[in-house]
TORPA-4810 file (N, C-alpha, C, O; in nm, 3 decimals):
<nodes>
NODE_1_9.548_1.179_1.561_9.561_1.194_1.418_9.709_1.213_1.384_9.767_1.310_1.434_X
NODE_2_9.782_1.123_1.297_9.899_1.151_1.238_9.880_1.255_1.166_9.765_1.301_1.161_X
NODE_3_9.987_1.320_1.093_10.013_1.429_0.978_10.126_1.355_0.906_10.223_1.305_0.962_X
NODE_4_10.103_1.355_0.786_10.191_1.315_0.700_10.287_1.460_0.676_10.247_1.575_0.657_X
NODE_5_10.383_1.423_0.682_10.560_1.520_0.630_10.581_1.507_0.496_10.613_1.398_0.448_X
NODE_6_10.562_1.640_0.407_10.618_1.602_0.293_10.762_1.679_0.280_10.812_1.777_0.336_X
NODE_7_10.803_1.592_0.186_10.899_1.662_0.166_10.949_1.686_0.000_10.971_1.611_-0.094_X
NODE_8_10.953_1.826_0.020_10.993_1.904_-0.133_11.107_1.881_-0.191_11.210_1.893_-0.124_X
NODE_9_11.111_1.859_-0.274_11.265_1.890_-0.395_11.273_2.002_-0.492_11.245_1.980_-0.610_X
NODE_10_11.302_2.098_-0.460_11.275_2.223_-0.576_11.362_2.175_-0.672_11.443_2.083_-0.675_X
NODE_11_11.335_2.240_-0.732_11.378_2.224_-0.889_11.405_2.363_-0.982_11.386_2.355_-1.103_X
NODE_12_11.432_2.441_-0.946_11.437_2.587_-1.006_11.526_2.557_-1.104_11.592_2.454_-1.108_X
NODE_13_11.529_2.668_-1.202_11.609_2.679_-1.297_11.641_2.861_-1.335_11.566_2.959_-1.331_X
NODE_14_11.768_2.848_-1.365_11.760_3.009_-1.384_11.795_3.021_-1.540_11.842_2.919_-1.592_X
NODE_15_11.778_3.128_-1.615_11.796_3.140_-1.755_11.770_3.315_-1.791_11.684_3.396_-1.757_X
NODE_16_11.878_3.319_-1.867_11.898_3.498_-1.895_11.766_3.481_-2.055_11.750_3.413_-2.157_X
NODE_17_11.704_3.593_-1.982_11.646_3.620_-2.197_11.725_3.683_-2.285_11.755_3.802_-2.292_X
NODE_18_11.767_3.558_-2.376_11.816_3.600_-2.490_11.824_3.791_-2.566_11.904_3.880_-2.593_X
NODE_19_11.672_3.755_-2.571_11.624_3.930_-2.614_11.670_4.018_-2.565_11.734_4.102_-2.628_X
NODE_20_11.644_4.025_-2.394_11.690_4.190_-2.330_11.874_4.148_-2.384_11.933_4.219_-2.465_X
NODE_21_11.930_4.037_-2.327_12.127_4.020_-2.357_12.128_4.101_-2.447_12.201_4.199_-2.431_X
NODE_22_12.041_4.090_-2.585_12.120_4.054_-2.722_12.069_4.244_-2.784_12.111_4.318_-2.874_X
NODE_23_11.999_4.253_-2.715_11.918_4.414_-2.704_12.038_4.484_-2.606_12.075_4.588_-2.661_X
NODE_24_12.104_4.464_-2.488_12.179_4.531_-2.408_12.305_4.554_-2.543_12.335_4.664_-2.588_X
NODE_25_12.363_4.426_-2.587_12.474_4.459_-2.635_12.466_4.508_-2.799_12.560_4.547_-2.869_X
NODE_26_12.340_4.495_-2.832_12.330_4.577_-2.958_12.351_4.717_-2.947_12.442_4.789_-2.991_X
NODE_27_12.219_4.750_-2.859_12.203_4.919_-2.811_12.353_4.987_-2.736_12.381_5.104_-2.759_X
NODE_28_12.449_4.892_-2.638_12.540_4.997_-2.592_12.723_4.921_-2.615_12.827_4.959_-2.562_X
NODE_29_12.698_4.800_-2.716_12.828_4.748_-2.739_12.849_4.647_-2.697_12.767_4.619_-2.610_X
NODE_30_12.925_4.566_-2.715_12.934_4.401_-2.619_13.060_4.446_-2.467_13.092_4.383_-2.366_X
NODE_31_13.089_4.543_-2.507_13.195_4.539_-2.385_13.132_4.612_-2.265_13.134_4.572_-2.149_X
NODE_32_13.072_4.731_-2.314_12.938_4.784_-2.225_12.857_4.661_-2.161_12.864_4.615_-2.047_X
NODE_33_12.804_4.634_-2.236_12.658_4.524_-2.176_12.763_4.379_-2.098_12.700_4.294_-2.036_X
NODE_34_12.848_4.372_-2.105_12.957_4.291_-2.021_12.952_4.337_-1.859_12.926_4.291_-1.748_X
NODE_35_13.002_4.474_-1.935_13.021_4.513_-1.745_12.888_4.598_-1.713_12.904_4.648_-1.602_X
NODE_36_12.771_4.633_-1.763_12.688_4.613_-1.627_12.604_4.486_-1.637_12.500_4.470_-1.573_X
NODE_37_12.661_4.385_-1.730_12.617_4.281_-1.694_12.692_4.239_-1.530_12.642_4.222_-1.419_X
NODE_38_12.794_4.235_-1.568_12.891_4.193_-1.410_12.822_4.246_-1.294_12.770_4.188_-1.198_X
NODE_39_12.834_4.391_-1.329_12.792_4.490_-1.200_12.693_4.462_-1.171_12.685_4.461_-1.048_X
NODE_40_12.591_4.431_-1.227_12.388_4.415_-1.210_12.447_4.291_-1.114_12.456_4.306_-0.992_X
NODE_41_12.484_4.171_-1.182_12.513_4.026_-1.081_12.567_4.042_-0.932_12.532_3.981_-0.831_X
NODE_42_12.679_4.160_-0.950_12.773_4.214_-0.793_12.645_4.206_-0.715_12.609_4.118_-0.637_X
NODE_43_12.566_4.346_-0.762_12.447_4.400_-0.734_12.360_4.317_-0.637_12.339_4.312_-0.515_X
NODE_44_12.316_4.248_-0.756_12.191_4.150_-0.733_12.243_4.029_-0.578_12.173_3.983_-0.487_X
NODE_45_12.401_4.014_-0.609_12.436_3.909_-0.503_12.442_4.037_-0.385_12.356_4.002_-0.304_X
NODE_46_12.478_4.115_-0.357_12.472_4.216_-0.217_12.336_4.189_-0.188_12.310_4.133_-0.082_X
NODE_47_12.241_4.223_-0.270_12.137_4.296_-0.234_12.072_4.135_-0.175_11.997_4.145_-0.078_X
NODE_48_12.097_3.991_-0.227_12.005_3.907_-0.174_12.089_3.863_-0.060_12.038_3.769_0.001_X
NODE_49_12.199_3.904_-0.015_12.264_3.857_0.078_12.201_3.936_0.186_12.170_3.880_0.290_X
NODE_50_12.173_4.111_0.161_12.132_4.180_0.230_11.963_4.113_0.279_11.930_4.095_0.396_X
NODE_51_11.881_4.085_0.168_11.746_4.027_0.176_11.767_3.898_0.321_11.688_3.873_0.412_X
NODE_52_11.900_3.838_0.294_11.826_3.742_0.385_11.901_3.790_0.531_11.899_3.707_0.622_X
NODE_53_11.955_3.899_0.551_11.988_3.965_0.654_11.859_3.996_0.748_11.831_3.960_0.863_X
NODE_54_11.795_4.077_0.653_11.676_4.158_0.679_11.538_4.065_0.717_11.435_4.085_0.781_X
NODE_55_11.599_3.950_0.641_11.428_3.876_0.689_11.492_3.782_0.825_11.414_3.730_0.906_X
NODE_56_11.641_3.770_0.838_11.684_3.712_0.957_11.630_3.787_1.112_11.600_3.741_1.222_X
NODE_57_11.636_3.915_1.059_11.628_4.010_1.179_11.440_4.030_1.180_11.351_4.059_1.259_X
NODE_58_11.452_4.004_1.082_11.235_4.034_1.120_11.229_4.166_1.091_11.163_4.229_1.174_X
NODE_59_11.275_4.233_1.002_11.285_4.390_0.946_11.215_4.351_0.821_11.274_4.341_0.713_X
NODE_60_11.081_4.329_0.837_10.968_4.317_0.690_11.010_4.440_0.594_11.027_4.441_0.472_X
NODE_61_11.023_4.559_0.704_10.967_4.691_0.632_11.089_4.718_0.517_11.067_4.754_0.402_X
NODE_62_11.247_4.687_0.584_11.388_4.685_0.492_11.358_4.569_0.405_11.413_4.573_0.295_X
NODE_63_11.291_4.476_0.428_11.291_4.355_0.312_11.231_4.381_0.200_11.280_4.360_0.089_X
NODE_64_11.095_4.439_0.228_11.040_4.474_0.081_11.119_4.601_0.021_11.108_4.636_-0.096_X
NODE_65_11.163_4.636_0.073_11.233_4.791_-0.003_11.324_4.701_-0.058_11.323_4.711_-0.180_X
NODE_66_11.409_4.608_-0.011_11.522_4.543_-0.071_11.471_4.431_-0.189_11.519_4.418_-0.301_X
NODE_67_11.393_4.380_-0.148_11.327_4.282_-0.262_11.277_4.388_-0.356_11.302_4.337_-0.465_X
NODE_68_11.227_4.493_-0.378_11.123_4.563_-0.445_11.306_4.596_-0.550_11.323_4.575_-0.670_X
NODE_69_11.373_4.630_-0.484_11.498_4.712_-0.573_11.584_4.637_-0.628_11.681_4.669_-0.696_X
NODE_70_11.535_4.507_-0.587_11.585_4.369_-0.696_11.520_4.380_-0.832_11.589_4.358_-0.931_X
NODE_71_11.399_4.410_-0.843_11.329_4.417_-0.962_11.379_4.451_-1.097_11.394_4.379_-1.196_X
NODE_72_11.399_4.569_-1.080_11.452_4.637_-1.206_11.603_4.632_-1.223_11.661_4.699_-1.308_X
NODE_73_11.675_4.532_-1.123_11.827_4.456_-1.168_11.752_4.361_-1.258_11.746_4.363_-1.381_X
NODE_74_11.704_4.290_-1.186_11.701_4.169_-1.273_11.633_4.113_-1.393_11.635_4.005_-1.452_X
NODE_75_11.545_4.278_-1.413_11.475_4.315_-1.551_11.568_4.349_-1.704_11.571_4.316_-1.822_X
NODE_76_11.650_4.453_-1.591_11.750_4.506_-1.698_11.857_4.392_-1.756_11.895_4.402_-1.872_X
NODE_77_11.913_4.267_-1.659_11.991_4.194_-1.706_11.928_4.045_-1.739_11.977_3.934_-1.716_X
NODE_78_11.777_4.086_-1.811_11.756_3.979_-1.861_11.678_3.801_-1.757_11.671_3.691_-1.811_X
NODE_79_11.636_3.831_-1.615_11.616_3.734_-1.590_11.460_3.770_-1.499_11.431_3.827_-1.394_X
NODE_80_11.405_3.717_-1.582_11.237_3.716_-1.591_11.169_3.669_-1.463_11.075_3.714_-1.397_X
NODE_81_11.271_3.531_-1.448_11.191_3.463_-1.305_11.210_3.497_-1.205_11.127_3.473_-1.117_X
NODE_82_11.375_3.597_-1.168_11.405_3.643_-1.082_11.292_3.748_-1.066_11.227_3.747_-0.962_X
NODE_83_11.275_3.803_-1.125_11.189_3.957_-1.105_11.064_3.917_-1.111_10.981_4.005_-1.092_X
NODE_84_11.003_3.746_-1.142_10.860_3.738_-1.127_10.864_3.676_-0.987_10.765_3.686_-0.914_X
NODE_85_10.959_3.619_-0.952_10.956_3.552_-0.797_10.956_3.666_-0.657_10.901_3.650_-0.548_X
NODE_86_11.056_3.806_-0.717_11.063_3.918_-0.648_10.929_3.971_-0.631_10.896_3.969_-0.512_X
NODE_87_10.850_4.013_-0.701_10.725_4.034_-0.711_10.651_3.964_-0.628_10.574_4.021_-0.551_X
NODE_88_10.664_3.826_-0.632_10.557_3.734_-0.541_10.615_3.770_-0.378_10.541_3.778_-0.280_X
NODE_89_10.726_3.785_-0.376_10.780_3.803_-0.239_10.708_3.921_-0.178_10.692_3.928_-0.057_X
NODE_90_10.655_4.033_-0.278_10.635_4.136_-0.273_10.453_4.104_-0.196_10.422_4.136_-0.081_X
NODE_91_10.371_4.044_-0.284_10.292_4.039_-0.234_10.254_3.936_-0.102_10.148_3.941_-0.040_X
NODE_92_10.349_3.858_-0.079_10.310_3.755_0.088_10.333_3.857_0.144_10.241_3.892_0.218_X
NODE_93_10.500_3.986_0.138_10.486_4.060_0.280_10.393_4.175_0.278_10.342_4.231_0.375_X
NODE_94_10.383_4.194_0.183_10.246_4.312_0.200_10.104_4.228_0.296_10.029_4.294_0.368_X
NODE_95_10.091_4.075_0.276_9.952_4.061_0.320_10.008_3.983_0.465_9.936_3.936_0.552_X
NODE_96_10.154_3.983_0.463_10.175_3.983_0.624_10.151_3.773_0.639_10.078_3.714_0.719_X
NODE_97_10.221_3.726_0.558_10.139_3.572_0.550_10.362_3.495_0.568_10.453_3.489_0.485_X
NODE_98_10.353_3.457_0.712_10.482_3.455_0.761_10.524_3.340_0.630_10.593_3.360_0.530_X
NODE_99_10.460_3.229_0.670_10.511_3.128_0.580_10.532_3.145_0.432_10.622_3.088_0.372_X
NODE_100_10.448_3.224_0.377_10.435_3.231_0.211_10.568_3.327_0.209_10.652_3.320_0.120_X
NODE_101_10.573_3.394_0.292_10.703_3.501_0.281_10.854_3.391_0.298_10.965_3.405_0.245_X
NODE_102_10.806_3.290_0.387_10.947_3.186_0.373_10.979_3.112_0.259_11.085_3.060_0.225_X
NODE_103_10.847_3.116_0.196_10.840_2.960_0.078_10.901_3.067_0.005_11.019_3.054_-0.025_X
NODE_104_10.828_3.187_-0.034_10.873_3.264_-0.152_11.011_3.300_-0.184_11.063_3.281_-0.294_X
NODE_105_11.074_3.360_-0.067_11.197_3.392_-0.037_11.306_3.326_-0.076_11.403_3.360_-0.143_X
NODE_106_11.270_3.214_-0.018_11.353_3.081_0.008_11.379_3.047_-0.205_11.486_3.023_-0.262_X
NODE_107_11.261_3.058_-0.259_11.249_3.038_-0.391_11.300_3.184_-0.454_11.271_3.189_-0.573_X
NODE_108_11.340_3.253_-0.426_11.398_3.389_-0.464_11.562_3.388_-0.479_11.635_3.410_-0.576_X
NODE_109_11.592_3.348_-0.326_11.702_3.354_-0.321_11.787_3.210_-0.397_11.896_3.235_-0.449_X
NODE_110_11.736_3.069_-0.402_11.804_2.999_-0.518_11.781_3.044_-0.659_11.845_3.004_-0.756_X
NODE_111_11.709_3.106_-0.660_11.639_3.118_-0.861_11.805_3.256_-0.843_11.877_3.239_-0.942_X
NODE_112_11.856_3.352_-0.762_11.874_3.461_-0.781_12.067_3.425_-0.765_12.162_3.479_-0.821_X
NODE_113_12.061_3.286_-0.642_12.189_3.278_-0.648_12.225_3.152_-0.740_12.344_3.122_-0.729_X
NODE_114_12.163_3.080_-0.818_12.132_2.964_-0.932_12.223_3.062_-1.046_12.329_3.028_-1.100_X
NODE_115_12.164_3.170_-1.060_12.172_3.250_-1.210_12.329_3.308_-1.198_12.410_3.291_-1.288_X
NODE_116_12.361_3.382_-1.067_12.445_3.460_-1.058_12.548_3.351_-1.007_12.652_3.416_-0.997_X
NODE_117_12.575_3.230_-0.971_12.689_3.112_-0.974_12.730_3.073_-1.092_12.849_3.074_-1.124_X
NODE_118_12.580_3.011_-1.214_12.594_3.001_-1.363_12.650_3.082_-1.439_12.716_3.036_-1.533_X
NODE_119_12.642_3.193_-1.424_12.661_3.335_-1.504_12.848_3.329_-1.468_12.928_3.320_-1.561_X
NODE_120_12.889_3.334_-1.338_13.030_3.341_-1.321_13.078_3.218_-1.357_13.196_3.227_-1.392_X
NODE_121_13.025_3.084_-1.364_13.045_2.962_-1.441_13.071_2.978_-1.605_13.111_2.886_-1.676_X
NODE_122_13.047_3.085_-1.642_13.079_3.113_-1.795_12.958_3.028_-1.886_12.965_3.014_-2.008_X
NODE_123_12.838_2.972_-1.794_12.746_2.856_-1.864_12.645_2.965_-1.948_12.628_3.086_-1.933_X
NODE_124_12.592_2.877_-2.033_12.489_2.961_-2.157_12.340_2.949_-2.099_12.267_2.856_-2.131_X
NODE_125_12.300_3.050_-2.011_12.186_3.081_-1.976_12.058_3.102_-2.039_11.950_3.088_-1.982_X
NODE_126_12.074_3.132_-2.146_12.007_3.145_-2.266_11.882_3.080_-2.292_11.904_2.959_-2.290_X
NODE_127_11.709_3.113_-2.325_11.641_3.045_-2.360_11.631_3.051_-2.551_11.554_2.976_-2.611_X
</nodes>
C-alpha cells in the first residue's frame, strides 16, 4: 500500500484588536500603552523562544507553564489568536497527544513570531 504525502502551506495571519489597543491607550495614555505595548512583544518573543527550548528538550511540564504564561501577554496586548492557539497548545499537552502538541506549537510559534516581526515593522495590525 502506498501513502500519499501531503503537503501543507499554512497560512496564518496575525492581527492586534483594535478594541483592547484603543482601550490600552485611552485608559493609561498613548505613551503608556506604547511601552508595555513594546515590553508585552520583548516578553512574548523570550517567552516563545523559551517555549521552543523547552519542547526541544522534552520538558512538557516547563512548556505548559510557559505556554500557559503566554496567555494573558497576549490578551492584554490585544492578540486573540495568539492566546486562542496558546490555549489549544494547552490542551494536546495536557492529553499527552505528541503530534497535536507539534502541529499546535509549530502554529503558535508563527501566529506569535508573524505579530511580533509586523508590530516592529511599524505595519497596521488592526482588524
Amino acid at each position: 500500500m502506498v501513502e500519499q504525502i501531503s503537503i501543507l502551506h499554512p497560512h496564518d495571519t496575525a492581527f492586534f484588536d483594535e478594541d483592547t489597543l484603543n482601550a490600552l491607550s485611552r485608559d493609561l495614555g498613548p505613551n503608556v500603552a506604547e511601552n508595555i505595548l513594546c515590553r508585552a512583544l520583548e516578553d512574548m518573543a523570550a517567552r516563545l523562544n523559551q517555549i521552543r527550548d523547552e519542547y526541544s528538550e522534552g520538558n512538557e511540564t516547563a512548556l505548559r507553564k510557559s505556554v500557559r504564561s503566554l496567555i494573558p501577554i497576549a490578551e492584554q496586548i490585544g492578540l486573540p489568536a495568539v492566546s486562542s492557539i496558546a490555549r489549544d497548545v494547552l490542551i494536546c499537552v495536557d492529553r499527552g497527544e505528541g503530534v497535536s502538541i507539534a502541529a499546535t506549537l509549530c502554529r503558535l510559534l508563527r501566529s506569535g513570531e508573524l505579530a511580533i516581526s509586523c508590530a516592529d515593522l511599524g505595519m497596521d495590525l488592526s482588524v
